[in-house]
C-alpha positions in Angstrom: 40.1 58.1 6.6 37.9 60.7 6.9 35.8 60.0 4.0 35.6 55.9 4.8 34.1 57.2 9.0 31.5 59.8 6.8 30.5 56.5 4.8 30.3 53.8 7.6 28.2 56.3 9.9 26.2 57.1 6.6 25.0 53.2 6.1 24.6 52.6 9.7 22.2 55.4 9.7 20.3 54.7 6.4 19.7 50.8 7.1 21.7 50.1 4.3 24.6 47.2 5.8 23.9 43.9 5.3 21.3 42.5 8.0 23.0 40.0 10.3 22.5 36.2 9.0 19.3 34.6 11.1 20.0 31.0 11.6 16.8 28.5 10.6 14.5 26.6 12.6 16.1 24.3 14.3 14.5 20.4 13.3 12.1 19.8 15.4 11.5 15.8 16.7 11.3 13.3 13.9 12.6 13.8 10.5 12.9 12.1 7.4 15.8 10.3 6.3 16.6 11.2 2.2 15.2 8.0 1.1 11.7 8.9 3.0 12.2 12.8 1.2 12.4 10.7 -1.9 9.1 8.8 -1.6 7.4 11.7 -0.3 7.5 13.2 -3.5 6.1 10.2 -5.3 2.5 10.5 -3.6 1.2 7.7 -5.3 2.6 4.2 -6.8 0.7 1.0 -7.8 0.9 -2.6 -6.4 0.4 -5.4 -9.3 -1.4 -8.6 -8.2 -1.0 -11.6 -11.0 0.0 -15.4 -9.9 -2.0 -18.3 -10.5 -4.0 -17.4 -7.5 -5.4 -15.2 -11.0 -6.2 -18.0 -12.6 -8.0 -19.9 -9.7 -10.6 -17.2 -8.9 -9.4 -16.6 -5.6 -7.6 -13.8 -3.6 -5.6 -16.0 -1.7 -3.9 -19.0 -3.1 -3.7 -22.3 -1.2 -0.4 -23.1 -2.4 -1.5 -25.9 -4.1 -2.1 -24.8 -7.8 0.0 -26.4 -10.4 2.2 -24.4 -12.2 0.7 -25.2 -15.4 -2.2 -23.2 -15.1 -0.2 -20.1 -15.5 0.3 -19.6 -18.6 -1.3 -15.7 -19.5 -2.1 -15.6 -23.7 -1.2 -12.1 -23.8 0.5 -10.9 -20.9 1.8 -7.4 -21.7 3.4 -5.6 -19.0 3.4 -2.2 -20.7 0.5 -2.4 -21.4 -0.3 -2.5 -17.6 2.7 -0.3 -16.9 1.1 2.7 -19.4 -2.0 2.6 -17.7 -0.8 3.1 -14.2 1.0 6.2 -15.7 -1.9 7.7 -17.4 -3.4 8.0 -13.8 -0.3 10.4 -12.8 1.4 6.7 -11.0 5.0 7.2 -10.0 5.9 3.6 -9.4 5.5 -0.2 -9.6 5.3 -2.4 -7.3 5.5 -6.2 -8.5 4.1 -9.0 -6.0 6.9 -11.4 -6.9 5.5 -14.0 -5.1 2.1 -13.7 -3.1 1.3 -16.3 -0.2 0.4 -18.9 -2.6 5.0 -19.0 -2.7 4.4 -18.9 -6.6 7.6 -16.9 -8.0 7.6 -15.0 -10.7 11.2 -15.0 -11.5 13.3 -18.2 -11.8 14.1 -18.6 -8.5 17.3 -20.8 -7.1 15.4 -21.6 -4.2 12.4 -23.6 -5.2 11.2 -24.9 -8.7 7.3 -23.6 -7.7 7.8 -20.8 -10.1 7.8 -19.6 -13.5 10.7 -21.6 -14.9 7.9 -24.8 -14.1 4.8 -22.7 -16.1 4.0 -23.6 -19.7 4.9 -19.5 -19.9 7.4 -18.9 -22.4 8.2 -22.3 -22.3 9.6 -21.8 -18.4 12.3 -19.1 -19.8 10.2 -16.1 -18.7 11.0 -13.8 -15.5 8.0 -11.6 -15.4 9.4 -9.5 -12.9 12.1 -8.6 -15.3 9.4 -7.5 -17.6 7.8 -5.4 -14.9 10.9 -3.7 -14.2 11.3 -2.9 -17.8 7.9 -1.4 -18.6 7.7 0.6 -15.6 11.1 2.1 -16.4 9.9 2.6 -19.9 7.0 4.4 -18.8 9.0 6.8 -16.7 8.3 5.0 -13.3 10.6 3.7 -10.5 10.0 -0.2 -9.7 9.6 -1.8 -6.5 8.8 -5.5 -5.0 6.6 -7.3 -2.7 7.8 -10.5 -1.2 5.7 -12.2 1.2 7.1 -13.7 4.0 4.6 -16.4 4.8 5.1 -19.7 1.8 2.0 -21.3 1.8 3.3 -24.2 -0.8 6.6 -24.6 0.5 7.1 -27.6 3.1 10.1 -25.8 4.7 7.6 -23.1 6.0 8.3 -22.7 9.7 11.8 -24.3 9.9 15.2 -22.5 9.8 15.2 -23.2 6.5 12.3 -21.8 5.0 13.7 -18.4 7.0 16.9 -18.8 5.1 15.6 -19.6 1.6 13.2 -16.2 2.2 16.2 -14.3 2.6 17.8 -15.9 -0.3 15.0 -14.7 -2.4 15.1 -11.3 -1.0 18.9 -11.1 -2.0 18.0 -12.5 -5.7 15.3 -9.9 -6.0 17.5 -7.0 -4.1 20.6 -7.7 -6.7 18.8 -8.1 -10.0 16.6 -6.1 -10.6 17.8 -2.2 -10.9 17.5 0.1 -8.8 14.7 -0.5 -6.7 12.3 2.4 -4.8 10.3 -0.3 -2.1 10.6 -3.6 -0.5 7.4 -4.3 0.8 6.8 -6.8 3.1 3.3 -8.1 4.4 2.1 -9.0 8.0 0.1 -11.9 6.9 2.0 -14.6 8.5 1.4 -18.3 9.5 -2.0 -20.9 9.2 -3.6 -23.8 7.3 -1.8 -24.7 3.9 -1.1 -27.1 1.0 3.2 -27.1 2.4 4.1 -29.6 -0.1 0.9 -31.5 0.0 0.5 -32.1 3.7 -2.1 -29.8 3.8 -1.6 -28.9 7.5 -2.0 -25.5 9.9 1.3 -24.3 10.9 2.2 -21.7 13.1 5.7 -19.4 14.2 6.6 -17.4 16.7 6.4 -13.5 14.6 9.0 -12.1 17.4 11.9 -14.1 16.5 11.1 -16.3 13.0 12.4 -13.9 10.3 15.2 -12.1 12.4 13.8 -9.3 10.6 16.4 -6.5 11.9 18.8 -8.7 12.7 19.1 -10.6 9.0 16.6 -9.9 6.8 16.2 -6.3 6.5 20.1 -5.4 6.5 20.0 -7.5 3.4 17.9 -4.8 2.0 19.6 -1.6 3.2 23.2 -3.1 2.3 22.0 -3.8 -1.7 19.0 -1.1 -2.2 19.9 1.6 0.5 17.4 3.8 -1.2 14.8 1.3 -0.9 12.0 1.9 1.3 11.2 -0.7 3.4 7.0 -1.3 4.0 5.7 -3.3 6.8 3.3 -2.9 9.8 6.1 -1.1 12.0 8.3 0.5 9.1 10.8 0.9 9.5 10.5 3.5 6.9 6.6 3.4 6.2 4.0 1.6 8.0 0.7 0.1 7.0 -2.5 2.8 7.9 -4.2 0.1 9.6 -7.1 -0.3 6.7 -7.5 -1.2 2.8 -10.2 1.8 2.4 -7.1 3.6 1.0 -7.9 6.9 3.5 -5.4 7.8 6.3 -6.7 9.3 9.6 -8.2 12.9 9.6 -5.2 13.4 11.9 -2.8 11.7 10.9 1.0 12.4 11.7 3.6 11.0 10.1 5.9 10.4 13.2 5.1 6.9 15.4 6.4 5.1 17.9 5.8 1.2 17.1 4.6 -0.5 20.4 4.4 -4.2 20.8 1.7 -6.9 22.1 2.2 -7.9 26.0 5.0 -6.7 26.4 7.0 -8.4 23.4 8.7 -6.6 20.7 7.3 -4.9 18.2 7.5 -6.6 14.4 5.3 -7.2 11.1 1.8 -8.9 12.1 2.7 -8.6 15.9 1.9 -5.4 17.3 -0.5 -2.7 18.5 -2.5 -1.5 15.6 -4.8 1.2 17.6 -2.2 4.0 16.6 -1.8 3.3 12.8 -4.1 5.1 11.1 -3.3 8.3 13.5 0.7 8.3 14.3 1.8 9.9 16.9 2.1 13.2 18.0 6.0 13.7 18.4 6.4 9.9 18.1 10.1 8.5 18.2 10.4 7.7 14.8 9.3 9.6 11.4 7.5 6.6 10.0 4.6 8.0 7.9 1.3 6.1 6.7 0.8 4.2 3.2 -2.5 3.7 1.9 -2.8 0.4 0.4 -6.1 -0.2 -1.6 -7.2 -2.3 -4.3 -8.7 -0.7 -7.3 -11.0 -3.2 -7.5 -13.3 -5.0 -4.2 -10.1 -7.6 -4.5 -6.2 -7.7 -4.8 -6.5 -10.0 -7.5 -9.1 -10.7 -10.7 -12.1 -11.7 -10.4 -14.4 -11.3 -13.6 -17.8 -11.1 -11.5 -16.3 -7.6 -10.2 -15.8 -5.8 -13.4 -18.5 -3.2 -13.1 -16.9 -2.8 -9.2 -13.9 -1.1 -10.5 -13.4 2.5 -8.5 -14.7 5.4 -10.5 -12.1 8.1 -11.2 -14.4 9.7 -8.1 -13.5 7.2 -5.8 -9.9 7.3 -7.0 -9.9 11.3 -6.1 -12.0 10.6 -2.7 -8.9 8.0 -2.2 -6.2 10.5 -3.0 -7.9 13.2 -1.1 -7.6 11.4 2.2 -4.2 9.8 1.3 -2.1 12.4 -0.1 -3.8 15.0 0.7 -3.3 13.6 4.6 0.5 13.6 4.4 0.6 9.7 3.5 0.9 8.2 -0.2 -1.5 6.3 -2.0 -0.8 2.9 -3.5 -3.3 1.5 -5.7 -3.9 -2.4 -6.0 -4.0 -3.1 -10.0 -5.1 -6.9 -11.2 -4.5 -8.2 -14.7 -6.7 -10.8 -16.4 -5.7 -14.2 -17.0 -5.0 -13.1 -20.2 -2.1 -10.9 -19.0 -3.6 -7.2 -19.2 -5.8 -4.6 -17.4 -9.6 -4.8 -18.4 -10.9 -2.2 -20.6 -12.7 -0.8 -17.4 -9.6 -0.8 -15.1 -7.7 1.0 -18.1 -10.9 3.9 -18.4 -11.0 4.4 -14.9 -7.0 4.9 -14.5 -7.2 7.6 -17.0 -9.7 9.1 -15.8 -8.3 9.5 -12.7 -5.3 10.6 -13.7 -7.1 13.6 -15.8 -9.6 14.5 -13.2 -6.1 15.3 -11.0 -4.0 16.7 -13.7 -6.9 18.9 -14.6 -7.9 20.0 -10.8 -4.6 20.8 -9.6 -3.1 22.7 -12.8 -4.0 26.2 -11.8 -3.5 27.4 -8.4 -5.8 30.3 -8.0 -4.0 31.4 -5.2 -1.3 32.5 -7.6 -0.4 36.3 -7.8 -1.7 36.6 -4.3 -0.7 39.2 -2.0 0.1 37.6 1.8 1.0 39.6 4.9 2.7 37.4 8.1 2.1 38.5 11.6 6.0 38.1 11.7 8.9 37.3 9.4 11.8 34.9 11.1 14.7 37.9 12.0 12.8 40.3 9.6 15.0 38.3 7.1 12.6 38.9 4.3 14.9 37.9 1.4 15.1 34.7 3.4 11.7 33.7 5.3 9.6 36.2 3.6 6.1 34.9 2.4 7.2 35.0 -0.8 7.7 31.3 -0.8 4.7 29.8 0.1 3.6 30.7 -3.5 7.1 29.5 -5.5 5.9 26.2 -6.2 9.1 24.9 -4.2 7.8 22.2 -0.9 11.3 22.8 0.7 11.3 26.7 0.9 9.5 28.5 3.2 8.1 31.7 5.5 9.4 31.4 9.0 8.1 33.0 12.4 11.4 33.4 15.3 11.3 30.8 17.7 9.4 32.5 20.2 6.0 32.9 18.6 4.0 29.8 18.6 0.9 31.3 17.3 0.9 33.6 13.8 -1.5 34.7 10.9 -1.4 34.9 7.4 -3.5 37.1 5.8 -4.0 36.3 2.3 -5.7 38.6 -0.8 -6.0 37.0 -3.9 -5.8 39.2 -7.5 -9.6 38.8 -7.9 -12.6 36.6 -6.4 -11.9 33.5 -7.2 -13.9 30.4 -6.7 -12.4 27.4 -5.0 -13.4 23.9 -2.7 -9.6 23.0 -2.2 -7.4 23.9 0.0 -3.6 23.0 0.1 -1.0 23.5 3.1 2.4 22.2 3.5 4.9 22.2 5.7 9.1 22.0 5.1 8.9 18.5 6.6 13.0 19.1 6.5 12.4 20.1 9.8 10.0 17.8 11.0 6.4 18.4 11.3 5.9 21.5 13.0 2.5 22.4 12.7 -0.1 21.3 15.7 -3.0 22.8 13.7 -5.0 25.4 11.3 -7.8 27.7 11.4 -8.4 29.4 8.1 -11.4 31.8 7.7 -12.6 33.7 5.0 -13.6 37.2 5.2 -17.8 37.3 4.4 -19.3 40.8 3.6 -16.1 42.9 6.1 -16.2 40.3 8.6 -13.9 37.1 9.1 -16.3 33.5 9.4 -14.7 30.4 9.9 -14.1 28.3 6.5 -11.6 25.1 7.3 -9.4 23.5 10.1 -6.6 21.0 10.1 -4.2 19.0 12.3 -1.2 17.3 11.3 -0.2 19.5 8.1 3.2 17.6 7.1 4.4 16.7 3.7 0.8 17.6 2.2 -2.6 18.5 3.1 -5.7 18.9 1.0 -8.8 20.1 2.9 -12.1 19.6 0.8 -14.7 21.7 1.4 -18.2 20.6 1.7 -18.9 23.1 -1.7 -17.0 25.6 -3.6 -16.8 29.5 -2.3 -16.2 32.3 -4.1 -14.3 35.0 -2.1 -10.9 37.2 -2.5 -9.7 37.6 1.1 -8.3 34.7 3.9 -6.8 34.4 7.0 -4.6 31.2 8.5 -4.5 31.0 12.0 -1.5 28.6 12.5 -0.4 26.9 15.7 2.8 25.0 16.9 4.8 24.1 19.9 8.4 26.0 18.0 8.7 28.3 15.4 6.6 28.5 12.5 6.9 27.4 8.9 4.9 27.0 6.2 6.5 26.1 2.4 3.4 25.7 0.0 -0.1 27.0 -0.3 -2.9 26.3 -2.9 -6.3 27.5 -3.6 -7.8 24.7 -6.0 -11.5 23.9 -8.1 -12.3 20.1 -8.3 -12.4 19.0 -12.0 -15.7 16.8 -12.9 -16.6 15.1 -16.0 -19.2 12.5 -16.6 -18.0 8.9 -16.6 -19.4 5.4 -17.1 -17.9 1.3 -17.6 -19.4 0.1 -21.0 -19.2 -3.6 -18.8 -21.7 -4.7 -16.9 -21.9 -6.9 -13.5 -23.8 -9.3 -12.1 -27.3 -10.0 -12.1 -28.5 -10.0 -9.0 -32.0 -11.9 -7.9 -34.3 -10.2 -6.0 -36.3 -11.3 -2.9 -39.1 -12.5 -5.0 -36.7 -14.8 -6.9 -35.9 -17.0 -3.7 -37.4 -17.7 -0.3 -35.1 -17.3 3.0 -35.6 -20.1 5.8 -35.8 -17.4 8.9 -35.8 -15.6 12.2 -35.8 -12.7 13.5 -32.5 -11.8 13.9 -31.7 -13.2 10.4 -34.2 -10.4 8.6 -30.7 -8.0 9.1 -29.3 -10.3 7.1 -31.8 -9.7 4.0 -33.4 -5.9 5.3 -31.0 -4.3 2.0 -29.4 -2.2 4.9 -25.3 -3.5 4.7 -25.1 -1.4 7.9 -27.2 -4.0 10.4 -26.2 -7.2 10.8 -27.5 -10.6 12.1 -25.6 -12.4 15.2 -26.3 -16.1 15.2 -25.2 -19.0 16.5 -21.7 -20.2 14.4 -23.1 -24.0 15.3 -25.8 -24.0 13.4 -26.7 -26.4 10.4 -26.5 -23.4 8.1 -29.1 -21.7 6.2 -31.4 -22.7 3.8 -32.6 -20.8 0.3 -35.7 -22.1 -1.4 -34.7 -21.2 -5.3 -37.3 -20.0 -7.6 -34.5 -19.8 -10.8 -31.2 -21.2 -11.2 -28.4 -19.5 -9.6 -24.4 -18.7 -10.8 -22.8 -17.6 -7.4 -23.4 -16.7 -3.6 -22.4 -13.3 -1.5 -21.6 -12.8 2.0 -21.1 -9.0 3.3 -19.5 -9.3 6.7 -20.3 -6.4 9.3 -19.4 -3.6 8.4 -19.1 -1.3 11.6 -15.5 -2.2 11.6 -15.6 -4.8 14.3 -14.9 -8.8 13.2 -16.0 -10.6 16.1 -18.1 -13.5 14.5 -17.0 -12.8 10.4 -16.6 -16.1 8.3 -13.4 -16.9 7.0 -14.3 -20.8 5.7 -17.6 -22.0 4.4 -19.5 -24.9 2.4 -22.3 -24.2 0.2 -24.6 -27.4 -0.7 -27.6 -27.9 -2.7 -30.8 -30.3 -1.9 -33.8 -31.0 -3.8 -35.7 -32.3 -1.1 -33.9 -30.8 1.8 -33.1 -34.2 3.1 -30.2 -35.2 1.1 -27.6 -32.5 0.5 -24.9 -32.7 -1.8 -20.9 -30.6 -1.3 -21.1 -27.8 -4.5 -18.2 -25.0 -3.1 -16.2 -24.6 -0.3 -12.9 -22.0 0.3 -12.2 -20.0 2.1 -12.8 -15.8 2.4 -9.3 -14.7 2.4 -7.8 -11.7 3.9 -11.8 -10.6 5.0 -9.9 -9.4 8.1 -8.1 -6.8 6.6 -10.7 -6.0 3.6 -13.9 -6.7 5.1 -15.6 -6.3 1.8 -18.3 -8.2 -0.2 -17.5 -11.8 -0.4 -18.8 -13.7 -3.8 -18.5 -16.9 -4.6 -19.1 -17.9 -8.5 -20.1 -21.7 -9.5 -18.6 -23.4 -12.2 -21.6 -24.0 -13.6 -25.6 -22.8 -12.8 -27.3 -24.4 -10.3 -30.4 -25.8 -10.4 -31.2 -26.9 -7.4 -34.7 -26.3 -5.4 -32.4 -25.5 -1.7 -28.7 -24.1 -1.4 -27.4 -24.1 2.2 -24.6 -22.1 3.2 -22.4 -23.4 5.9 -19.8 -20.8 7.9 -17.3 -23.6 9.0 -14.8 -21.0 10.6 -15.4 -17.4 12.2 -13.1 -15.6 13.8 -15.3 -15.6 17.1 -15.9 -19.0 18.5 -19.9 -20.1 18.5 -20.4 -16.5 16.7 -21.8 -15.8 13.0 -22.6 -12.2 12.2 -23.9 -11.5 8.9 -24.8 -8.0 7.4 -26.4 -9.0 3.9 -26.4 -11.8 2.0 -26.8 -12.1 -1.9 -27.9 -14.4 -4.8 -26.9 -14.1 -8.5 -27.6 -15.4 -12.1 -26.0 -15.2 -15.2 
């Protein structure tokens, strides 16, 4: 007995009994549900874009194409499917059936579809072959299915609403395991609808009983489905097709509605999408949605547009590295596969990230905390910020708000990335950062950050080359940080082998003007024109024949006054003008990109008038540039 007191007095002395368990971090707001851990950890994923809308030249379909035009030579999905994981892609999303309400499976519920297409003799299901090339390229598969039916004459009746859900269960049940339903906020306007050709509108509130019967279809068959729209539930849009979430941009947000209604897709106040909200109700974090090309869908005239492996990384950057994930439009020929430039830039891409991020030079490093959570070392120690693991982590007790890490690498090393991440386990913590670098024995400010969360990459304006930093870190509760990177941007020299279009210059035409209409033609896409939407149009004198027309709406992300219809004639004497083009500039609103509009043939007209016929201000064109090509 003797002995065992000597030995018990002896350890309590020395330090030596086991330190007293130190409960973690309590959650704090917000967190994700496993099926949002899941897709955290996919960062990016690809949408694919191929219907006959493809084969008309257009990126939205009226609903009025017949179903023979779709018929691709050589449609290879793996060959679309390899590509999108040469770039690093975890996923593929199929648009099953875009607002044209063309299916790409043989649907029960309407015959406009591929079981009516000349492809594979209308026994094909191309989402079926989607599924099975993404699966055998190592990628999960998701689908869109867009609510609004653009061809279908049910469209705004009970019946339409039931047939969609219908579809949703075919697509749900057979189709494996699926990592996304994704669901669009376009909803509702003008359309073929079995050939009445009519504008028809619903009530977005109540229409698709979205929580009440169409998304429990979802969460019953795919529970670990995550389901996309404008308000989530389980990721919402950013608020932009640029691809780049907010510089803060957190991934919890309250959805709000318009006047008072409830909030649903289409319907609701956009101002906070692109932000989140600090401590918002729900963890609902941003997608990026973006196409690789200027459009969702083919267009051949846009083949030297595709987005350099540059733009990509930019993209990725201010995606990913923002605590959202990335999701990268890809549009197959008429043919059935990638262009050759789609497929270069794809792997670039996906070797310009492989290659930047497969060193961390902050490996090895020594870091010293202002605090360790209980002085439970083995537990919270900083150990873990550099293990390579996002869910462990360093820890401050609950009491300190404010704490340092002082960081030393082995060597100088020389950097112009910088990666922080939280254990979004426990919700996103983290208010903000201050990192500094110490300069010649004193600390100078380097970087800052808000909303750190699942991932966040700060790119500096040009590499540094130092040994020692320090993070200043900030947060209403205790502290945590699980990953931290020091990274060099990899560069290579790239170029398409393809060229675009030819476009004439101002000696090549003559512009009937004014004075406001010079900011249409001043080769400055950030002025614009205002004008008068009742005018007759306006007039081009041609000096060569002409292939196509573009129209570059504002672009200081205001609409007010942005065409959505036109007509395009052509005169020889000015007097008598004849119909050549009219459409429509689809989804502009969203994507207010460069608008161009090919001709079946070359014109050869003396005058061409174009003719807005809708804006989305009354009496109100604005134009920033406008643009004439040849062949």
């Amino acid at each position: 007995m003797l002995t065992f007191l000597l030995s018990s007095l002896f350890l309590v002395n020395s330090g030596v009994l086991p330190a007293k368990k130190v409960d973690p971090p309590k959650p704090y707001g917000a967190v994700p549900s496993e099926r949002q851990l899941k897709w955290h950890e996919m960062d990016t994923y690809c949408l694919i874009h191929f219907t006959p809308t493809t084969f008309q030249n257009k990126e939205w379909g009226y609903g009025d194409a017949n179903p023979e035009i779709f018929n691709p030579s050589n449609f290879d999905a793996n060959q679309i499917a390899r590509a999108a994981a040469s770039a690093g892609f975890k996923g593929l999303i199929s648009v099953t059936k875009h607002h044209d309400g063309f299916c790409l499976w043989p649907t029960a519920t309407t015959t406009y579809s591929v079981a009516s297409s000349p492809w594979k003799n209308g026994k094909g299901d191309m989402v079926k072959e989607f599924m099975t090339a993404a699966h055998s390229n190592n990628m999960k598969f998701g689908v869109y299915l867009s609510a609004w039916d653009r061809n279908d004459t049910r469209y705004g009746t009970a019946a339409y609403a039931d047939a969609y859900r219908a579809q949703l269960t075919e697509l749900m049940s057979n189709y494996g395991e699926l990592f996304t339903s994704w669901h669009d906020g376009a909803n509702g306007g003008d359309g073929y609808y079995g050939g009445l050709r009519e504008k028809r509108t619903i009530d977005r509130s109540t229409y698709y009983a979205w929580e009440d019967k169409t998304w429990p279809i979802v969460r019953k068959l795919q529970p670990m489905a995550m389901i996309f729209s404008d308000i989530g539930p389980d990721m919402r849009w950013v608020g932009n097709e640029k691809g780049f979430a907010g510089e803060t941009s957190w991934a919890t947000f309250t959805p709000e509605g318009v006047d008072g209604q409830k909030p649903v897709p289409g319907h609701m106040n956009d101002k906070t999408l692109t932000s989140g909200v600090r401590n918002g109700k729900y963890w609902i974090p941003a997608e990026c949605d973006v196409p690789q090309r200027p459009g969702w869908f083919y267009h051949s005239e846009q083949d030297a547009q595709v987005k350099t492996p540059n733009q990509l990384f930019e993209i990725y950057l201010k995606s990913v590295g923002r605590g959202a994930n990335m999701n990268l439009g890809l549009a197959p020929m008429p043919s059935g596969q990638l262009h050759e430039n789609d497929v270069k830039s794809l792997e670039g891409f996906g070797k310009k990230v492989k290659k930047t991020f497969e060193t961390n030079l902050a490996k090895g490093a020594q870091i010293k905390a202002s605090s360790i959570r209980g002085h439970a070392t083995k537990v919270y120690g900083t150990q873990y910020i550099l293990d390579n693991d996002r869910y462990s982590y360093w820890a401050t007790n609950d009491q300190e708000h404010q704490a340092t890490l002082d960081i030393t690498l082995k060597g100088k090393q020389t950097f112009d990335i910088i990666q922080i991440r939280e254990n979004i386990k426990l919700g996103q913590r983290l208010d903000s950062v201050v990192i500094e670098q110490k300069v010649d024995g004193a600390w100078v400010f380097l970087a800052k950050a808000t909303s750190i969360g699942a991932n966040r990459l700060l790119k500096l304006d040009k590499p540094v080359t130092i040994q020692q930093l320090r993070l200043h870190l900030f947060a209403p509760v205790a502290i945590t940080v699980s990953d931290f990177g020091l990274y060099k941007e990899y560069n290579e020299p790239f170029a398409f082998t393809a060229s675009g279009l030819n476009k004439l210059s101002s000696d090549q035409f003559i512009v009937e003007t004014s004075p406001e209409l010079i900011k249409a033609h001043d080769e400055n896409g950030q002025t614009f024109a205002a004008l008068s939407a009742d005018s007759d149009g306006f007039t081009f004198e041609l000096k060569k024949e002409i292939s196509g027309f573009g129209y570059l709406p504002r672009q200081d992300g205001k609409i007010e006054g942005t065409a959505t219809k036109y007509k395009i004639y052509t005169s020889q004497d000015k007097q008598k003008w004849e119909l050549l083009k009219e459409g429509e500039f689809s989804n502009i609103k969203a994507n207010p990109i460069l608008q161009q509009v090919m001709f079946d043939s070359s014109v050869q007209a003396k005058y061409i008038k174009f003719v807005p016929t809708e804006t989305l201000t009354k009496n109100l064109f604005t134009i920033a540039e406008f643009e004439l090509y040849s062949k």
